[in-house]
C-alpha positions as CSV (number, residue, x, y, z in Angstrom):
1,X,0.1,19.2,9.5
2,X,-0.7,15.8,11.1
3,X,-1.4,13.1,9.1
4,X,-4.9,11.3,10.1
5,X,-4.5,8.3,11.6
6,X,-5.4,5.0,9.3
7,X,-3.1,2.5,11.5
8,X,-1.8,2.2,14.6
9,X,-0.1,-1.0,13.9
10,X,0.8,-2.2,10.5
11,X,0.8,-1.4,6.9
12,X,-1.1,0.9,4.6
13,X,-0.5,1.1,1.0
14,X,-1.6,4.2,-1.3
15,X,-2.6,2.9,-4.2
16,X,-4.7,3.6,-7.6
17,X,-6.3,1.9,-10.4
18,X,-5.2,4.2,-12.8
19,X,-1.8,3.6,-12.0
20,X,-0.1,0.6,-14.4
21,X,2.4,-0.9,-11.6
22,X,-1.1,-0.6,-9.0
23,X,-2.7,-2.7,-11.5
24,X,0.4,-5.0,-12.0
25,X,0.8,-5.9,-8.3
26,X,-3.1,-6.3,-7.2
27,X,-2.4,-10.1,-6.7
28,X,0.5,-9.0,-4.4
29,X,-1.9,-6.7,-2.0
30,X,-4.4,-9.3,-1.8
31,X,-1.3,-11.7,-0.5
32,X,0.0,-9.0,1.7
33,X,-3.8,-8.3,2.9
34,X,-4.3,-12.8,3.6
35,X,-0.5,-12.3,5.7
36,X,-1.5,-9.2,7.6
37,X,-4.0,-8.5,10.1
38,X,-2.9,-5.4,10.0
39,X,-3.3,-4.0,6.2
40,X,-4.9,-1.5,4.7
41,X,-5.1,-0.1,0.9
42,X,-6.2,3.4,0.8
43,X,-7.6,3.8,-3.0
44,X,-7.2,7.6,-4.3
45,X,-9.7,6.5,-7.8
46,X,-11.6,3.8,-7.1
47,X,-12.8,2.2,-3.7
48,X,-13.4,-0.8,-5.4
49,X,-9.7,-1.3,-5.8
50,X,-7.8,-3.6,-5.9
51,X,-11.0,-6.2,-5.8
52,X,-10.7,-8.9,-3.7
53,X,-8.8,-6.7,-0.3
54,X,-11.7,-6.1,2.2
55,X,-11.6,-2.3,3.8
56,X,-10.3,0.2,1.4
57,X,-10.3,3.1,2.3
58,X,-11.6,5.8,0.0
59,X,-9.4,8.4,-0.6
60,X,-10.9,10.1,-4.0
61,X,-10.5,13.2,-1.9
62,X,-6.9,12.6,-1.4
63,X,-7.3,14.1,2.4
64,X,-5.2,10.7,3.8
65,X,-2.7,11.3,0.6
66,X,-1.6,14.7,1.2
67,X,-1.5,14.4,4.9
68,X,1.0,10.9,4.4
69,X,3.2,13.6,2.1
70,X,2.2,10.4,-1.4
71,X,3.6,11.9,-4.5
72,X,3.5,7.8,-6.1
73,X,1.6,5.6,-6.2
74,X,1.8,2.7,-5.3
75,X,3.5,3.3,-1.7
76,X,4.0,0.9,1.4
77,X,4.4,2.6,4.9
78,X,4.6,0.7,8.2
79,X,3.5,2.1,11.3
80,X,4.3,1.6,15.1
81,X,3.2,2.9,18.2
82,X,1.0,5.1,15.6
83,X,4.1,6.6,13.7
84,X,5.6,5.9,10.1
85,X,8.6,3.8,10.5
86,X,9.5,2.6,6.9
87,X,8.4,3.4,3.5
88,X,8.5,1.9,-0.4
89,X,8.0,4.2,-3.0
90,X,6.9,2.1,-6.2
91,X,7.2,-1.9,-6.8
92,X,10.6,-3.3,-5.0
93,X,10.2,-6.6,-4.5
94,X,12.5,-6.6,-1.6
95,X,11.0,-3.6,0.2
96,X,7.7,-5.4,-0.3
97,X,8.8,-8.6,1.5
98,X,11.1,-6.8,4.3
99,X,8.0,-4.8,5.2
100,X,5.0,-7.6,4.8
101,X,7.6,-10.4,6.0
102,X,6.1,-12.8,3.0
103,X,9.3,-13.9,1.7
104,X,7.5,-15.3,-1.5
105,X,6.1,-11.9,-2.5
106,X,5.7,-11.2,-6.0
107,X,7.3,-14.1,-7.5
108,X,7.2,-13.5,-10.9
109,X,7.0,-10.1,-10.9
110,X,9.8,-7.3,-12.3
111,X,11.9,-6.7,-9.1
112,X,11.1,-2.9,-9.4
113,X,9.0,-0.7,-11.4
114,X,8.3,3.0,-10.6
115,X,4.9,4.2,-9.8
């Protein structure tokens, strides 16, 4: 099955509010969101999360989730020329910056924590 298209260009994270890590790194989707024209949270619980990142994506239906194969939450994919080029399963701190490019990303945060 094909998974429906969300970005072209850029990156899309899965996230939810349930989700403890989610919750701990809201301040670091709203960074990646200010860097990156091209970023998009798709919510599976609430489409009012994380507050403060304009265009989520509702996804209480979890159409967009099962199509992307998410098991975790939260997950970063990048796309180019409309395909999935890289992935982060969970907080890592180093995935996070590789695939945003903000080197400063989550200062202060663990360096990882599953979803």
């Amino acid at each position: 099955m094909r998974a429906l298209m969300i970005v072209n260009e850029g990156l899309v994270v899965f996230a939810k509010r349930a989700c403890p890590t989610c919750v701990l790194i809201e301040p670091v989707m709203r960074a990646a969101a200010g860097a990156n024209r091209a970023f998009r949270v798709v919510s599976q619980d609430d489409p009012a999360f994380p507050p403060g990142v304009a265009g989520v994506i509702d996804d209480r239906e979890l159409d967009h989730s099962w199509l992307n194969g998410i098991e975790v939450t939260p997950t970063l994919i990048r796309y180019a020329g409309g395909r999935e080029v890289e992935r982060v399963v969970g907080w890592d701190r180093e995935g996070w910056r590789r695939l945003t490019g903000v080197a400063t990303l989550g200062e202060g945060l663990p360096a990882a924590r599953p979803g």
